[in-house]
N, C-alpha and C positions, 0 to 999 in steps of 0.2 A: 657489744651494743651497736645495733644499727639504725639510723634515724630515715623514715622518711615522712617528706615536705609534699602534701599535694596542693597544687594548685590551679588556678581554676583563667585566671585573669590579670591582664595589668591594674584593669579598674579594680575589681575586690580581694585583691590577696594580698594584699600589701603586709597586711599586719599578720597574717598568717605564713608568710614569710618568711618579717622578722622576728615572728614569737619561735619561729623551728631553729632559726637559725642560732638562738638562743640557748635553743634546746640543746641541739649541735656541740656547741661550744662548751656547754656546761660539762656534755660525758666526754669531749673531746672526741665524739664518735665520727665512723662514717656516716656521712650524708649523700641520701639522694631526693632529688626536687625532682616532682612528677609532674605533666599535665597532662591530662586527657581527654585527649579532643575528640569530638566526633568521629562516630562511626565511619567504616569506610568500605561503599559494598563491590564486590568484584567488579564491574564495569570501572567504578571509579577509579579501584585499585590503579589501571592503567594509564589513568589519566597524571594520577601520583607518580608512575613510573616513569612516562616520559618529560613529567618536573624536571622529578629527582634528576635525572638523564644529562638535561640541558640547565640545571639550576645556575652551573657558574656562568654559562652565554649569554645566559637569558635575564641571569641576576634575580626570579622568582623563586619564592619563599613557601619550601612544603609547608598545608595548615600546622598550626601551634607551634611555627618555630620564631615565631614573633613574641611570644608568651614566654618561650625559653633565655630569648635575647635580653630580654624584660631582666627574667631573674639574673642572668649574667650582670646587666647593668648594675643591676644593686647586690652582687657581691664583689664587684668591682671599686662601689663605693664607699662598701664599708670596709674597702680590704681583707674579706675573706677569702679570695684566693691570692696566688705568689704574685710579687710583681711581672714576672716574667711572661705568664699567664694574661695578666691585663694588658700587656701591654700587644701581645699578640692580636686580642680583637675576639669577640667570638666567633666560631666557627662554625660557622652555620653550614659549611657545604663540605663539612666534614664529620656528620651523624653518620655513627655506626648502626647499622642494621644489628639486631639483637634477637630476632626473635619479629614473626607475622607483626605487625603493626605496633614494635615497641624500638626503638631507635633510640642512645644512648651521647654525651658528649662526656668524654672525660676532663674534669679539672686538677690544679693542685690546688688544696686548700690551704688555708696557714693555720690552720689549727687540727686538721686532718687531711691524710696524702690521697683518701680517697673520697671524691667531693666530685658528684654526677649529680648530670642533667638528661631527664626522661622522657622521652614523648612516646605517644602511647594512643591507641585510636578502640575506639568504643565506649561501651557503658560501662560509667565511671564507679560503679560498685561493681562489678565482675574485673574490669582492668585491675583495681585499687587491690580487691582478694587476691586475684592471679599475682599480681607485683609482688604483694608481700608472704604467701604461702612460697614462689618461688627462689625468693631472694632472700626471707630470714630475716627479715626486720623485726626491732624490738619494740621501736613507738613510731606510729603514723600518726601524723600532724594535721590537722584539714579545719575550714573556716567553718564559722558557726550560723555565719547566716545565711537563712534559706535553706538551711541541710540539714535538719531535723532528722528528716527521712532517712538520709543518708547517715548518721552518724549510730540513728538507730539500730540500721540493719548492719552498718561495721563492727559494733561494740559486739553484735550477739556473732557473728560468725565469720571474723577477719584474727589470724592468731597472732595480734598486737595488740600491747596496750594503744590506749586511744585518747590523744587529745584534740578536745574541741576548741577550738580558738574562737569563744563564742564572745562578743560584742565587747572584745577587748581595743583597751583605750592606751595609745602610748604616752599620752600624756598625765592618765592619773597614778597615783599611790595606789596600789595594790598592797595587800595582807593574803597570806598562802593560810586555806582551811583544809587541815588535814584530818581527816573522818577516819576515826579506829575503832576497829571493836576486835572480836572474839575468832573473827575467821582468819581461817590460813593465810590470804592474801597480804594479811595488815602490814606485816614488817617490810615484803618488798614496796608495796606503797606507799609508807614512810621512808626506807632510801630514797625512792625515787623523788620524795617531796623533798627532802633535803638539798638535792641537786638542783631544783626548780627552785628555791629558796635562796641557795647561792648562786645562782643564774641571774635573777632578777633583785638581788638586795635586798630581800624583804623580809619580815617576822611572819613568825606562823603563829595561828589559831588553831589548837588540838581540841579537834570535837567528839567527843561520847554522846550519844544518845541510845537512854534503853527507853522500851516500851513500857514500861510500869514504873512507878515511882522509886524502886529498888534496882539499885544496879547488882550485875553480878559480879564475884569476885575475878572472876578471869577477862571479865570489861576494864576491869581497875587494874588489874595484872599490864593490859596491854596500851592503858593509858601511861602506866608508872615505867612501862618499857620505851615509850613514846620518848618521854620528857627527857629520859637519861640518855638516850641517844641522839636526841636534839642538843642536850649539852655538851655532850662530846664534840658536838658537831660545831659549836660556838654557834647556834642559830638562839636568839630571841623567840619565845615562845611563851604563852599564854596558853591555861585549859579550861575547855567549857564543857559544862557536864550539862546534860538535860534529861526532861522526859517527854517521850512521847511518839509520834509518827517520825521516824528516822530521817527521811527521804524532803519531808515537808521543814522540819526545822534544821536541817542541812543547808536547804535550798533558803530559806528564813534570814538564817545569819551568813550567808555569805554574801548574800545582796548584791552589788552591782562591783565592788570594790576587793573580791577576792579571786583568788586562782584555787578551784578546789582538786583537790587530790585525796584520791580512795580506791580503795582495792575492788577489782570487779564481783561478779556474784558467779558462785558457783551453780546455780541451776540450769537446766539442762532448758537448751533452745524452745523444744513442745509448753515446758513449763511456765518459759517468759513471754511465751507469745501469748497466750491465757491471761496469764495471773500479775504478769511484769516481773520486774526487782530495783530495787535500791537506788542502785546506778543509773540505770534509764527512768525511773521516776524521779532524783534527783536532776539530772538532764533537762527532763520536760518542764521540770520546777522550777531551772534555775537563769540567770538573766547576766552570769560572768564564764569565764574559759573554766575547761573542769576538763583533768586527766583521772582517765579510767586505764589501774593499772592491773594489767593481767600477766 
């Protein structure tokens, strides 16, 4: 399991930060925190180069390495790297070159030994696919607002699950709404709720919806698989059965106060650009964070 953290700003990532870092801690996975900054076209290239060159004389700061320093600070404060680590400082004039305009800082985490920080130059849906086709990530993390767009086009064609860390509040009670039915997906997106669930302390909501007023038996198959492996799992859980639009009474009862979790759609990219599915009209529907797990 590998985790990555995008982020975007000091001002708005705050909580899409702390909700990864969460995440982090929960599979005890590696972690990496991305930011990606603007473009950077060959003439300027050189302008970066002779930064980079004179950064420690000069004490100047390649773009977004301000945004990295940021995250350093706050896993400094919550002590998720070693002491020895914090006490070093960040190291700013110590980015390893990784790759044309992706630059790396290694940390030690205290709850994982491999725990990086990313910078990364261009557009941040082509950086964000390249990161995670090349490096094998299992969930990318990224904030919810303003990124509609963005989270649209990651869900259909980035091979990670995807969480949106959309207009979450660290100050209220959240309930985790775990959407199951009949597809292949269901059972890893109920583990993965599970660990979300014991990340954040909370009870889960198990939601069925079929489209007709008859459920089928293999919906009730993977409702009854649901429950029994939430009790193994000692999580608190409730189940809600409905009828109707999937995607609309999903988005309905999760409201502002849950963390929804569901398995992705298996339709093919031509087909959702068309028609949609579940997930992205659940997304467009919904007003809390929501993992799409693939």
């Amino acid at each position: 399991m590998k985790i990555l953290i995008a982020i975007s700003s000091k001002t708005y990532s705050g909580e899409t930060l702390s909700v990864g870092m969460k995440v982090g801690e929960a599979f005890k996975a590696p972690t990496t925190i991305v930011d990606v900054g603007e473009k950077i076209n060959q003439f300027s290239m050189k302008e970066v180069d002779m930064v980079q060159e004179r950064m420690e004389s000069w004490d100047i700061d390649r773009p977004g390495v301000d945004v990295l320093e940021w995250a350093f600070e706050y896993l400094a404060e919550k002590k998720l790297i070693k002491t020895n680590t914090i006490e070093a400082g960040f190291p700013k004039n110590t980015l390893v070159e990784t790759g044309e305009g992706r630059s790396e800082v290694f940390l030690e985490g205290t709850f994982c030994e491999d725990l990086k920080l990313i910078l990364r130059n261009g557009d941040i849906i082509e950086e964000l696919k390249n990161e995670v086709q090349n490096h094998g990530y299992d969930v990318t993390i990224i904030g919810g607002s303003g990124k509609r767009g963005m989270a649209h086009d990651l869900i259909q064609y980035i091979n990670s699950s995807i969480f949106i860390v959309n207009n979450y509040k660290s100050n209220q009670t959240y309930r985790l709404l775990l959407a199951v039915d009949n597809s292949a997906g269901t059972k890893k997106a109920v583990k993965y709720g599970v660990r979300i669930a014991q990340a954040f302390d909370i009870e889960v909501d198990v939601i069925t919806v079929s489209k007709t007023d008859e459920f089928k038996d293999n919906c009730k198959v993977a409702a009854d698989w649901t429950s029994k492996f939430l009790r193994r799992s000692n999580i608190k859980h409730e189940n809600i059965s409905l009828s109707g639009i999937p995607s609309e009474l999903i988005a309905r009862e999760a409201g502002d106060n849950h963390i929804i979790v569901m398995g992705s759609s298996n339709r093919n990219p031509l087909k959702t650009f068309f028609q949609g599915n579940k997930p992205l009209k659940v997304l467009e529907n919904s007003q809390c964070p929501i993992l799409i797990v693939k």
